[in-house]
C-alpha positions in Angstrom: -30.4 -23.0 -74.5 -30.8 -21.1 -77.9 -32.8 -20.5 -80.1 -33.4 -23.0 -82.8 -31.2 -22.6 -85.6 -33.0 -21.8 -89.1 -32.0 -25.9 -90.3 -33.7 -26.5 -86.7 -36.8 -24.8 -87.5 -37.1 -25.9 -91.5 -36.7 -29.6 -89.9 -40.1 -28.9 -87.0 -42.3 -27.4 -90.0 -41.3 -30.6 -91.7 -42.4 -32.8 -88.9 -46.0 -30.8 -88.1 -46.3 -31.3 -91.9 -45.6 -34.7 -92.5 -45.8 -35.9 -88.5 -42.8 -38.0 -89.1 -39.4 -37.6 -90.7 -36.5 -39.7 -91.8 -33.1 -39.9 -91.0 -32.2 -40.5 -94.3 -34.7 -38.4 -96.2 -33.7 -35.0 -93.9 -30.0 -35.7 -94.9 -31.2 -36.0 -98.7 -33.5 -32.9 -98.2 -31.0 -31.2 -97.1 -27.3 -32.4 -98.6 -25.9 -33.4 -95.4 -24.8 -36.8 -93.7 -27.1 -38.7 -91.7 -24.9 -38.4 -88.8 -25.1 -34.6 -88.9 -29.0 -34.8 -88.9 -29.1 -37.7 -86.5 -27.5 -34.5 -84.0 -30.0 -32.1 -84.8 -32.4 -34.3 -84.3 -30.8 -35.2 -80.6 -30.9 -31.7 -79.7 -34.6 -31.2 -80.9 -35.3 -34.1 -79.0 -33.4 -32.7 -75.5 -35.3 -30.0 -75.4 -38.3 -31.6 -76.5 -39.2 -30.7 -79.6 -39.2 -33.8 -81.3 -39.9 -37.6 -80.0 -37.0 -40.5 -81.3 -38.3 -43.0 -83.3 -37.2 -46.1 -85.4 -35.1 -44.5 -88.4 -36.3 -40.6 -87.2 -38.5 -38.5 -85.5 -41.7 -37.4 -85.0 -43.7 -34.6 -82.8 -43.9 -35.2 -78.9 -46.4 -36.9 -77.0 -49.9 -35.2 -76.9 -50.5 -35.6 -73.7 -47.5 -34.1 -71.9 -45.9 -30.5 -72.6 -42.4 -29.6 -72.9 -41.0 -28.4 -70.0 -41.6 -24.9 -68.6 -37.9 -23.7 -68.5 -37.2 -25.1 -71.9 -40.7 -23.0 -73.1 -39.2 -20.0 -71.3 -36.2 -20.0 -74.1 -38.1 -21.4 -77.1 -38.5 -18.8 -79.9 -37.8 -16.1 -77.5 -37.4 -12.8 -80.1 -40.5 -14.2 -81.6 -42.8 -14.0 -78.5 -41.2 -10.5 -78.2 -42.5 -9.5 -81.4 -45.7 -11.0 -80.5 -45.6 -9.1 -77.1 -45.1 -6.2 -78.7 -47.9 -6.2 -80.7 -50.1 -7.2 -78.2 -49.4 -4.3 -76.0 -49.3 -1.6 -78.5 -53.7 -2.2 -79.0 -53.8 -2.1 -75.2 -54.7 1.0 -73.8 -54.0 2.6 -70.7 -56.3 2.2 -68.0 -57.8 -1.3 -69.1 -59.2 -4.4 -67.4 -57.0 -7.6 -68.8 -57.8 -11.0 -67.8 -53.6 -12.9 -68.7 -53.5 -16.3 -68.6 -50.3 -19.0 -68.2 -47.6 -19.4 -70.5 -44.4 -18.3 -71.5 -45.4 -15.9 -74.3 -48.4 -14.0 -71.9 -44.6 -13.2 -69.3 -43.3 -11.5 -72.2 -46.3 -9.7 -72.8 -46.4 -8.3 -69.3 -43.0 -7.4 -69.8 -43.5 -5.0 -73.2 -47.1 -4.0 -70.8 -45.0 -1.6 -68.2 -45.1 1.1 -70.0 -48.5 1.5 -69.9 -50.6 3.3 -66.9 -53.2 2.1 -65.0 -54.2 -1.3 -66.0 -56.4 -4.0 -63.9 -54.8 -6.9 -64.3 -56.6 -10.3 -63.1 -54.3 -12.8 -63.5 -53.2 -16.4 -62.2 -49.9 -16.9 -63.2 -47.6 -15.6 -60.4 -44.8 -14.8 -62.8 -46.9 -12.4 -64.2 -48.4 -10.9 -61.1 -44.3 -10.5 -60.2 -43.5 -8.7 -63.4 -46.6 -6.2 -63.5 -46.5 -5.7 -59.7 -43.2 -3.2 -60.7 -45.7 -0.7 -61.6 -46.9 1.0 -59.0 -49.7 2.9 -61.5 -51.2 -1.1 -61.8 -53.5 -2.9 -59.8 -52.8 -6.3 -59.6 -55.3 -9.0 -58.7 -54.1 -12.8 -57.9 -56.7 -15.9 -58.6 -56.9 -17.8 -55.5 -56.3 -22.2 -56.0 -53.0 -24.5 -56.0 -49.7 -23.6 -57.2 -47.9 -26.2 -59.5 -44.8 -25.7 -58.6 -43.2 -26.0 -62.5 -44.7 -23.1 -63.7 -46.0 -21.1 -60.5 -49.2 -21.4 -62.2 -52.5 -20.9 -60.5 -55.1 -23.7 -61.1 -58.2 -25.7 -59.8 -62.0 -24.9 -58.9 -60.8 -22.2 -56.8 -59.6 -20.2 -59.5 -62.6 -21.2 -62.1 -65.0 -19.3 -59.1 -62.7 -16.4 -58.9 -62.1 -15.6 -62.8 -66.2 -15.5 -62.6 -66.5 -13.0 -60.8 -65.0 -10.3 -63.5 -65.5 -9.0 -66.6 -63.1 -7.3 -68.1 -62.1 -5.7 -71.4 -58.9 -7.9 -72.6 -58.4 -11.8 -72.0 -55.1 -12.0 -73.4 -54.2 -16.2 -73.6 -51.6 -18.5 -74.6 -52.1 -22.1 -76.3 -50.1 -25.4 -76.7 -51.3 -26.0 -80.3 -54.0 -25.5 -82.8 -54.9 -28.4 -84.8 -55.7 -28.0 -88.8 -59.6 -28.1 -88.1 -59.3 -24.8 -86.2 -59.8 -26.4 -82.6 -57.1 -24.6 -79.8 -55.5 -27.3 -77.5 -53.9 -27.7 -74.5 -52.2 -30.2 -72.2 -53.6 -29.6 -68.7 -57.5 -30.3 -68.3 -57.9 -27.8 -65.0 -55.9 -25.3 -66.5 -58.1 -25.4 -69.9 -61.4 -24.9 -67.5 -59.8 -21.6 -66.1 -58.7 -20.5 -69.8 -62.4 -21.2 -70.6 -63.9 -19.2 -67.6 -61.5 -16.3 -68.7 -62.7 -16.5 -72.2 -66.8 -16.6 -71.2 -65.6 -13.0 -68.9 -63.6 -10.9 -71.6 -65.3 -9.0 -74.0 -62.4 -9.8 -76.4 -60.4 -12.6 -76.4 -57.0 -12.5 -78.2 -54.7 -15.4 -78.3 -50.9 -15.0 -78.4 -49.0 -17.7 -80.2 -46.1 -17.9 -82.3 -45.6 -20.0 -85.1 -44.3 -23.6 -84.0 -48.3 -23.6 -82.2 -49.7 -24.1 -85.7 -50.4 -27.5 -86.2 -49.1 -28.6 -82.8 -50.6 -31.8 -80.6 -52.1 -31.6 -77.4 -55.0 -33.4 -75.7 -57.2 -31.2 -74.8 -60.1 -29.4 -76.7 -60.2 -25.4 -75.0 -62.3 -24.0 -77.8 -61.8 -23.2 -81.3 -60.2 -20.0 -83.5 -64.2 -18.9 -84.2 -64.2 -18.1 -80.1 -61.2 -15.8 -80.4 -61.5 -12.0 -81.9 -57.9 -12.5 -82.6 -54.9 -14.5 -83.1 -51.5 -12.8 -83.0 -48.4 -14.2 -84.4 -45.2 -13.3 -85.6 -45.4 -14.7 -89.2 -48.0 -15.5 -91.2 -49.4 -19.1 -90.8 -49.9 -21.6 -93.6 -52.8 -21.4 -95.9 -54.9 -23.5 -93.8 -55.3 -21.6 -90.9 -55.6 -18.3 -92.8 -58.4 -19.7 -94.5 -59.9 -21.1 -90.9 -59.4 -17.4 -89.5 -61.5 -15.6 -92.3 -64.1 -18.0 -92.0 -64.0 -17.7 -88.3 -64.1 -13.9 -88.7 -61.1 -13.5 -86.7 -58.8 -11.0 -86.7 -54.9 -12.1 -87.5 -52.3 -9.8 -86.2 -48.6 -10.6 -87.8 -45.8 -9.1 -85.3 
């Protein structure tokens, strides 16, 4: 899979601002047949981006995520930026509490470099890319292993993550809605985000663009419980007004 292609992208910011677009109005939008935007929308809706509906599209359900291996390709270069970012205002020889998600991989990725860090973490694709260095100690939450994302979740893990406190939680989200409230899909893994979040003493979400305005189920807390957000472009006028208010710090990769 690729990345989505800039007509791909301008059509999702349509859709999280309107929640549902037309066949007929995209093609007007954007000078082009219907049949040509009935494709994209097919594609956007294969890799589940979009939900087909009478005449168009709108976003996906808001009670199931898009699958994990499609996430893993999604926006890659942007969570790369993001990454980045994140790991240049991480010093060596920190405590980080990393959460599941695509985007927190790619931050233990641009991590390596570093020396020394404690890393509690329990997502196992994490734990496999920081475990190659050997200057890092590694620390695995104990609980059940979904096998889709080799995620680490239940009450197991909730009484592990207590028992730390460390100087980082570094966290991914599934959405943020336009009242500043962070969502997610999974209930169990939003109480292990939260037991991270109560043990860090600063919490920084990762999360690129497409999260902005983005449906999921599940209240995990809101942008006034972060110290900051970081992105890779700036986010609409909305949220930049929710994150001054919040006092909360907004890192652009």
């Amino acid at each position: 899979m690729q990345e989505l292609t800039p007509r791909h992208q301008q059509i999702m910011q349509r859709v999280r601002q309107q929640g549902f677009v037309s066949i007929d109005d995209l093609a007007q939008a954007f000078d082009l047949t219907p049949q040509t935007i009935r494709r994209d929308i097919n594609e956007l809706c294969r890799i589940g981006m979009l939900r087909r509906y009478h005449g168009g599209a709108g976003l996906p359900s808001s009670v199931e995520n898009v699958a994990y291996k499609a996430r893993q390709v999604m926006h890659q270069e942007a969570k790369r930026q993001i990454a980045r970012k994140v790991a240049s205002q991480i010093p060596d020889q920190a405590s980080l509490f990393m959460t599941l998600g695509t985007t927190t991989e790619e931050i233990a990725k641009a991590l390596l470099e570093h020396e020394g860090l404690r890393v509690i973490t329990n997502n196992l694709n994490v734990a496999a890319i920081l475990s190659n260095n050997a200057s890092f100690e590694v620390i695995i939450a104990g609980g059940v292993v979904r096998s889709r994302d080799r995620g680490i979740t239940g009450e197991a893990t909730i009484d592990f993550m207590r028992q730390f406190r460390v100087d980082f939680g570094i966290i991914g989200i599934s959405g943020i809605d336009t009242d500043g409230v962070l969502l997610d899909f999974d209930y169990r893994e939003v109480r292990v985000v939260q037991a991270i979040m109560a043990n860090s003493r600063r919490v920084w979400l990762a999360a690129d663009h497409s999260k902005f305005g983005r449906n999921a189920m599940v209240r995990l807390g809101h942008l006034q419980d972060l110290d900051a957000v970081f992105t890779e472009q700036k986010p609409p006028e909305t949220w930049i007004n929710l994150l001054a208010d919040a006092d909360t710090r907004l890192e652009i990769a």
